[in-house]
Structure formats: structure tokens, C-alpha cells
N, CA, C and O of each residue as an XYZ file, in Angstrom:
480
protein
N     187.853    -76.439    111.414
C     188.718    -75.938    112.447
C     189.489    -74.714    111.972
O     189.512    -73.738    112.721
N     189.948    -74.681    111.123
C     190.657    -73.634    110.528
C     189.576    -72.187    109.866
O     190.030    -71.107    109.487
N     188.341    -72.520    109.882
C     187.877    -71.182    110.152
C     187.497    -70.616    111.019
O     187.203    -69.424    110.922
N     187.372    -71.385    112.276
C     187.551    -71.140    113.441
C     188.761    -70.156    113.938
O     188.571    -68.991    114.288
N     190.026    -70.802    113.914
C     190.991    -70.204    113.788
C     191.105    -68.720    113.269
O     191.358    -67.715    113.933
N     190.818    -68.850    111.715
C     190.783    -67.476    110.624
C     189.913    -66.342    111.983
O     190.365    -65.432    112.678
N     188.372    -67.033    111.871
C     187.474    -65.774    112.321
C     187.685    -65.268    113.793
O     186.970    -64.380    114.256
N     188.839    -65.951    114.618
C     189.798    -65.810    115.914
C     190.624    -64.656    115.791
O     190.572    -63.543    116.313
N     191.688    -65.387    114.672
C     192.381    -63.740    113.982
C     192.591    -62.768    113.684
O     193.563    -62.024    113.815
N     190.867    -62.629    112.864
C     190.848    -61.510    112.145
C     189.834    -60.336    113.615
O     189.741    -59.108    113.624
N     189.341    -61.194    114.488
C     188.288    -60.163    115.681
C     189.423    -59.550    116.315
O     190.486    -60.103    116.599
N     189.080    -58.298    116.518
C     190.310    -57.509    117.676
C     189.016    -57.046    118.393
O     187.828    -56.824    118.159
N     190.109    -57.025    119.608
C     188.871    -56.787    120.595
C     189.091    -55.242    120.376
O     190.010    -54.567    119.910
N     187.697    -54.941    120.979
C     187.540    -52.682    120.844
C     187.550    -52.124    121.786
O     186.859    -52.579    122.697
N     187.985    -51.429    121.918
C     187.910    -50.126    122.997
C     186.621    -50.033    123.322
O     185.590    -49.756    122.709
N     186.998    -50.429    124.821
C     185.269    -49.775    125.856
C     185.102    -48.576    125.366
O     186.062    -47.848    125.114
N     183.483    -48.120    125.113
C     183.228    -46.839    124.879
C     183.519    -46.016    126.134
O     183.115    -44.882    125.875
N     183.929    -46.039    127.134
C     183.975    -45.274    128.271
C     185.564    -45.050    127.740
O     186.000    -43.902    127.647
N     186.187    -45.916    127.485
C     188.166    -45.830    127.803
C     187.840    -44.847    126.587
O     188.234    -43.710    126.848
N     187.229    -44.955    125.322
C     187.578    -44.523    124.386
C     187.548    -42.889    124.239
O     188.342    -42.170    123.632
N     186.328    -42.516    125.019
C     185.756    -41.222    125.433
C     186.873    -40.252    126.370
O     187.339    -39.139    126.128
N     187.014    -40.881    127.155
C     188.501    -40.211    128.105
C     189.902    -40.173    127.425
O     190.887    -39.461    127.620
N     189.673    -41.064    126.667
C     191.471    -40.589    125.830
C     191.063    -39.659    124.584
O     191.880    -38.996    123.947
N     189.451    -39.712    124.284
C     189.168    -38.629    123.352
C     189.075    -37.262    124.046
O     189.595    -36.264    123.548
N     188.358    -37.234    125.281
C     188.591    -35.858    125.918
C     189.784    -35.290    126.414
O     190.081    -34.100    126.512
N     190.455    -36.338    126.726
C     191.863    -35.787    127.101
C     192.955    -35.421    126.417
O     193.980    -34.942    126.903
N     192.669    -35.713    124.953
C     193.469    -35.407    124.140
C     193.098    -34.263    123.330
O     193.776    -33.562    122.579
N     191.332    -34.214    123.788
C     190.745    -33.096    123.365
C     191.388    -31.540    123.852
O     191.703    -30.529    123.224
N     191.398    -31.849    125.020
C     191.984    -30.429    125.684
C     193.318    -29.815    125.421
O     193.515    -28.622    125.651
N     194.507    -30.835    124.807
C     195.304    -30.524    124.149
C     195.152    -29.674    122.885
O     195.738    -28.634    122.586
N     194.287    -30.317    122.264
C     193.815    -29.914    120.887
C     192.680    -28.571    121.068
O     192.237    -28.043    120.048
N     192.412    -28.258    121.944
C     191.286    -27.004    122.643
C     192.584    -26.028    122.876
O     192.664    -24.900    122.391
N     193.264    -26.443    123.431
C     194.766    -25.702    124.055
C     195.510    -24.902    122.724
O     195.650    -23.681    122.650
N     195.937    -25.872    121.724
C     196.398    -25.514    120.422
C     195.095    -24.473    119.508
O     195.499    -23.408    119.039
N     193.679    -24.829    119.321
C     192.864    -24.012    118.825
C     192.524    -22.453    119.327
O     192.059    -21.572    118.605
N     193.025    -22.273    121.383
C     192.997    -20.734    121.938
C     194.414    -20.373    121.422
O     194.792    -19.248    121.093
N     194.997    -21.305    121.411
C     196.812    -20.612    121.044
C     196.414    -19.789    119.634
O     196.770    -18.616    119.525
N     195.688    -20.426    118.597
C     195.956    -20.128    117.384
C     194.542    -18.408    116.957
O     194.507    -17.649    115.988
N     193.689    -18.476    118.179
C     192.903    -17.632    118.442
C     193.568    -16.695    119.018
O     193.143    -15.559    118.803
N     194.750    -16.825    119.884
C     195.285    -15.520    120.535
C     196.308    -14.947    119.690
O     196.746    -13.797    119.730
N     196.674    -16.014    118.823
C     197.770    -15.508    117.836
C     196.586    -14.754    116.644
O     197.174    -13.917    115.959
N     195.446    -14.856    116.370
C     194.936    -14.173    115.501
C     194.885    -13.215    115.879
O     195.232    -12.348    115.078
N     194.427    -12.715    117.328
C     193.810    -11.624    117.793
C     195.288    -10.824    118.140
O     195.366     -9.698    117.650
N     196.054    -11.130    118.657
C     197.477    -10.691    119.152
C     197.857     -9.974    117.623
O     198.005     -8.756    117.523
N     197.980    -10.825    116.563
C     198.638    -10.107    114.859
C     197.320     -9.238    114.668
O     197.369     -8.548    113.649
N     196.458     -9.144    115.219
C     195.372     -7.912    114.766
C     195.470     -6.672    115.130
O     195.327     -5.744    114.335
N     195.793     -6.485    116.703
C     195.874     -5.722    117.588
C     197.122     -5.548    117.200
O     197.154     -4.339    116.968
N     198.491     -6.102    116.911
C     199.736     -5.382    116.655
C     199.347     -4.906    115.098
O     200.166     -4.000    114.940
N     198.729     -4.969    114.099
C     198.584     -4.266    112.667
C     198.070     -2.988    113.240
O     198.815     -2.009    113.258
N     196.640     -2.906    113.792
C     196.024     -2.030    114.150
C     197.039     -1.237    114.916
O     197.137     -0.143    114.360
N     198.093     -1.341    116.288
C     198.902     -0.559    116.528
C     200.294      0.142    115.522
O     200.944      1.112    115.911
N     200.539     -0.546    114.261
C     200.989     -0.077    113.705
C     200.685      0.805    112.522
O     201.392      1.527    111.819
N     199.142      0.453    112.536
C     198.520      1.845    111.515
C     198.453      0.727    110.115
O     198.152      1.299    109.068
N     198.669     -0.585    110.018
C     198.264     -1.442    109.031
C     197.498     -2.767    109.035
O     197.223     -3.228    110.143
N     197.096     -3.477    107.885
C     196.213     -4.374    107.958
C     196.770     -5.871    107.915
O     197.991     -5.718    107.872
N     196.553     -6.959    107.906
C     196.949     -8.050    107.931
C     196.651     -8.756    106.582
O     195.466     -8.697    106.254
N     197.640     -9.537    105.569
C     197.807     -9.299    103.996
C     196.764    -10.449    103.961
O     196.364    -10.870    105.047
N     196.172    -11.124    102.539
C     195.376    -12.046    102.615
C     196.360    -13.355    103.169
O     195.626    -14.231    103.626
N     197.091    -13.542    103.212
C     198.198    -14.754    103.310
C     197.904    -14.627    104.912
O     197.295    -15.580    105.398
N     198.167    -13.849    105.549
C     198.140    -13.703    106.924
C     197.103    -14.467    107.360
O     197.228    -15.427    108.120
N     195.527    -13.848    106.650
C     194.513    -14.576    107.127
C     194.625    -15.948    106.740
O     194.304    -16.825    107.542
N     195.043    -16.225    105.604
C     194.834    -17.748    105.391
C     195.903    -18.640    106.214
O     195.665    -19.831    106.416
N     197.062    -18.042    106.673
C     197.926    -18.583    108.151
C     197.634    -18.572    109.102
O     198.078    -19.490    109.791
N     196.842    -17.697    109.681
C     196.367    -17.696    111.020
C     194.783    -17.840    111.109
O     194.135    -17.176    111.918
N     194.095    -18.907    110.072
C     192.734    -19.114    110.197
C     193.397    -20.499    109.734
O     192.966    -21.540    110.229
N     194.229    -20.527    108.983
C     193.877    -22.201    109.029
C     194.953    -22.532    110.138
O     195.021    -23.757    110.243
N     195.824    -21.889    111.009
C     196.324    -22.099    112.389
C     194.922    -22.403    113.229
O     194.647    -23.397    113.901
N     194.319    -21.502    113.030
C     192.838    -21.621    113.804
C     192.261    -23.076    113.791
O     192.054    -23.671    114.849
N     191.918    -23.828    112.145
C     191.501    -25.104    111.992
C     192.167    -26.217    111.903
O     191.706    -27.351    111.769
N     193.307    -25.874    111.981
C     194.083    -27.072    111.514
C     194.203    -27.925    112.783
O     194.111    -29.137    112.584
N     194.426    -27.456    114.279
C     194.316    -28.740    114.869
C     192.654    -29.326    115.337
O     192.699    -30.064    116.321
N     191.318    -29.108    114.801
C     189.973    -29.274    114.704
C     190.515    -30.212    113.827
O     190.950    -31.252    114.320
N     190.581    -30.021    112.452
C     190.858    -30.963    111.337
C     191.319    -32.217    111.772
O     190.706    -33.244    111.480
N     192.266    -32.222    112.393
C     193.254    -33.489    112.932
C     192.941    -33.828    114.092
O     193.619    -34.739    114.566
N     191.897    -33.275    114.908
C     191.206    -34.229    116.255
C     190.302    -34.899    115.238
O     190.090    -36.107    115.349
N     189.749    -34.190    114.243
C     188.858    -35.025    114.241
C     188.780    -36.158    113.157
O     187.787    -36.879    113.053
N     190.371    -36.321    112.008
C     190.385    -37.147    111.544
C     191.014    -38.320    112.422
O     190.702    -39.489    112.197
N     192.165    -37.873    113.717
C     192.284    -38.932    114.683
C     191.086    -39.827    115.260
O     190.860    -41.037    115.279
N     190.617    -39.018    115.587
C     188.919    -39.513    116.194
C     188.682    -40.218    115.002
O     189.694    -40.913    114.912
N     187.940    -40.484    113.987
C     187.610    -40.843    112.870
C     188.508    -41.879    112.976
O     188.103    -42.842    113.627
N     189.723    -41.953    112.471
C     190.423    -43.142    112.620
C     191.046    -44.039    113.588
O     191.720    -45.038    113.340
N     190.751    -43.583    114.652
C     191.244    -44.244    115.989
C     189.329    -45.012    116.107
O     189.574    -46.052    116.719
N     188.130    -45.018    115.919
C     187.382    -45.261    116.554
C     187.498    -46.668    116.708
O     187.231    -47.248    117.760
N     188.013    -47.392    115.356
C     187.194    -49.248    115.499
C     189.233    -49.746    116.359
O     189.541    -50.935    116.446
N     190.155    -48.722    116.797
C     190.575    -48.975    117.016
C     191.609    -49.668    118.857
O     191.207    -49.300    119.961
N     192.390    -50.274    118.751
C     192.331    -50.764    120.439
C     193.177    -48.952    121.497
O     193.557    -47.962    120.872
N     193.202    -49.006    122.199
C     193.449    -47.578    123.616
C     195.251    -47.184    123.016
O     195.625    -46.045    122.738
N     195.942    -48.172    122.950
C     197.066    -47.988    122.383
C     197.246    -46.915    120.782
O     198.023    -46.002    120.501
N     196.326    -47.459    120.156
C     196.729    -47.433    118.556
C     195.925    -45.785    118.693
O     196.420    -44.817    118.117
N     194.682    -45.670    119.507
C     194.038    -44.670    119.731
C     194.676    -43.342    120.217
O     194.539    -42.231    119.706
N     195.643    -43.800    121.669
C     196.683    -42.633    121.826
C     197.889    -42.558    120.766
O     198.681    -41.634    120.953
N     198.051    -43.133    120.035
C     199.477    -42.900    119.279
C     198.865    -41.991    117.822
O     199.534    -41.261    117.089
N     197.158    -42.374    117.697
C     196.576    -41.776    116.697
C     196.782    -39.919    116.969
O     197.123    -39.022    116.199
N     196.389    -39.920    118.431
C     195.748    -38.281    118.870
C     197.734    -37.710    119.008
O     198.107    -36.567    118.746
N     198.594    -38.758    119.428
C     200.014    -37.999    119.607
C     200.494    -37.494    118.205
O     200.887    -36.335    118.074
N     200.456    -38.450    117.071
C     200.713    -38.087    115.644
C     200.144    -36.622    115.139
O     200.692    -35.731    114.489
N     198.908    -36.729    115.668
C     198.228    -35.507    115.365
C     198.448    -34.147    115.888
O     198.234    -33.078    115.315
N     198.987    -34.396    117.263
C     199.335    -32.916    117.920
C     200.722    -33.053    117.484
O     201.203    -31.932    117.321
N     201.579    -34.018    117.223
C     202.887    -33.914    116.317
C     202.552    -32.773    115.085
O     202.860    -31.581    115.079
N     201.755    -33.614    113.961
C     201.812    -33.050    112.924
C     201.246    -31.249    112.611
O     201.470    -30.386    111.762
N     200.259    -31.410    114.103
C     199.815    -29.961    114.195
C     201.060    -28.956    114.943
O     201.263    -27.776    114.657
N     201.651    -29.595    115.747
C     202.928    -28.405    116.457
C     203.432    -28.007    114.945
O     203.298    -26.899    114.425
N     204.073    -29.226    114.333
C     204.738    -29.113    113.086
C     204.662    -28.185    112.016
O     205.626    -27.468    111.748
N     203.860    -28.149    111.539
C     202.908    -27.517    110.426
C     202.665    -25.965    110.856
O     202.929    -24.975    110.173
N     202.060    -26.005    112.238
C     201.739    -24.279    112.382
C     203.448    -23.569    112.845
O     203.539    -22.413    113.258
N     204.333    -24.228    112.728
C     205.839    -24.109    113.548
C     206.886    -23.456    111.960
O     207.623    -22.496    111.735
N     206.334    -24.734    111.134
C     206.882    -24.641    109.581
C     206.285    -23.261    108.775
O     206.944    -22.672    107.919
N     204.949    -22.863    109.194
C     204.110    -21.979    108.338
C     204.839    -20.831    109.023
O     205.682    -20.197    108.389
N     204.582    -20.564    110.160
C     205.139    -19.369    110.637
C     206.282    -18.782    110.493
O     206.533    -17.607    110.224
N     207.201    -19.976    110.755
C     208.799    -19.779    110.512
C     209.123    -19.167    108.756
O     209.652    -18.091    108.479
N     208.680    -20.105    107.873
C     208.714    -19.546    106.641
C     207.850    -18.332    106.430
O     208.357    -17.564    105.612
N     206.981    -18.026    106.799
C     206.523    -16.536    106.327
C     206.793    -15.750    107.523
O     206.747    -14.554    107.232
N     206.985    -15.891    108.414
C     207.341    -15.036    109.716
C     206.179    -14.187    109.483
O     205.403    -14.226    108.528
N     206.170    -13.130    110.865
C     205.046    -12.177    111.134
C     205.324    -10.512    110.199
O     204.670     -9.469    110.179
N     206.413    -10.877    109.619
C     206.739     -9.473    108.666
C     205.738    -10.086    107.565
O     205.452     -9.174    106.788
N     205.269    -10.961    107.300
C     204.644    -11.514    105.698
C     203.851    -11.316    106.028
O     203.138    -10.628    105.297
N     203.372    -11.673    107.189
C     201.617    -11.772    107.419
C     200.809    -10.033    107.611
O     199.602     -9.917    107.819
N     201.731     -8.867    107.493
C     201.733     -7.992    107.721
C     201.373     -7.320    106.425
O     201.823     -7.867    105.419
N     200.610     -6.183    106.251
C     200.213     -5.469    105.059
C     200.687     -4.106    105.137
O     201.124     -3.906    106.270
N     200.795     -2.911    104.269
C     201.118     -1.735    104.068
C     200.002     -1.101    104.525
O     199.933      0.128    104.494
């Protein structure tokens, strides 16, 4: 009786592949939303160097390319770790992630501002 019990315990039920797919696309488009943001901010600091007659320093690129990947990275380790998980644990996975991505590209910028990312 009591492994009965145990192997009761330890089963969680899973996310329908259908529920799981719609809170992945829908959280996708957030995360699509943050990847054009970080594309218009590349192209926007290109077009203002080029209007000022300078280039963008290597630091620049490595801020505004890994702005570019960084919320890809984190859909898709959410995804990855939300899969064997229940619709709840799944949205709080994809919210952490657009947390930690506002965060991070908010922290990078602020500390080097757009004068750093700027070259002679």
C-alpha cells in the first residue's frame, strides 16, 4: 500500500501539449518584441555613429549583440525548463525570464550608457 501511495506522489500530472504550446507562443511574442527592440537599438546606435562621423567601440558590439541574444537565450532555457513542467510553474518560468531580460539589458546600458558604446 505504501508504494502505491509513494508512486501517487511522486506523478505530477503535465501540461497538455496544446496548453503548453500557447503559453510558449505567447510568451514567445514578448520575447520576439524584446529581440526587434534590441535590433532597432543596434541599427538606431549605427545610424547615429555613422551621423556623427564615428564607429561603434568593440564593447558596443558586444552590448548590443548580446542585447540582440540575450532574450533567445532565456526563451529558450525557459522553454527547456518549463517543459516536464505543470501551466502555472511554466508561466512563472517565461515571467522570470522577461524579468531577468528587462533587467540585464536595463543594467548594461545604464552602466555603459550610449557615450561608451561610441568610438572616435
Amino acid at each position: 500500500m505504501s508504494a502505491e501511495v509513494s508512486e501517487q506522489a511522486t506523478t505530477r500530472p503535465r501540461t497538455p501539449q496544446w496548453l503548453a504550446l500557447v503559453i510558449a507562443v505567447l510568451f514567445g511574442l514578448f520575447f520576439a518584441y524584446d529581440v526587434w527592440e534590441a535590433l532597432g537599438n543596434l541599427l538606431g546606435m549605427l545610424s547615429f555613429a555613422d551621423n556623427l562621423g564615428v564607429t561603434l567601440t568593440a564593447l558596443g558590439w558586444v552590448v548590443l549583440i548580446g542585447a540582440l541574444l540575450l532574450p533567445i537565450i532565456l526563451f529558450g532555457l525557459a522553454f527547456w525548463l518549463g517543459m516536464r513542467r505543470g501551466p502555472v510553474q511554466q508561466i512563472g518560468l517565461y515571467l522570470a525570464a522577461l524579468a531577468v531580460s528587462a533587467v540585464l539589458y536595463l543594467d548594461i546600458y545604464t552602466v555603459f550608457g550610449p557615450a561608451s558604446l561610441l568610438g572616435t
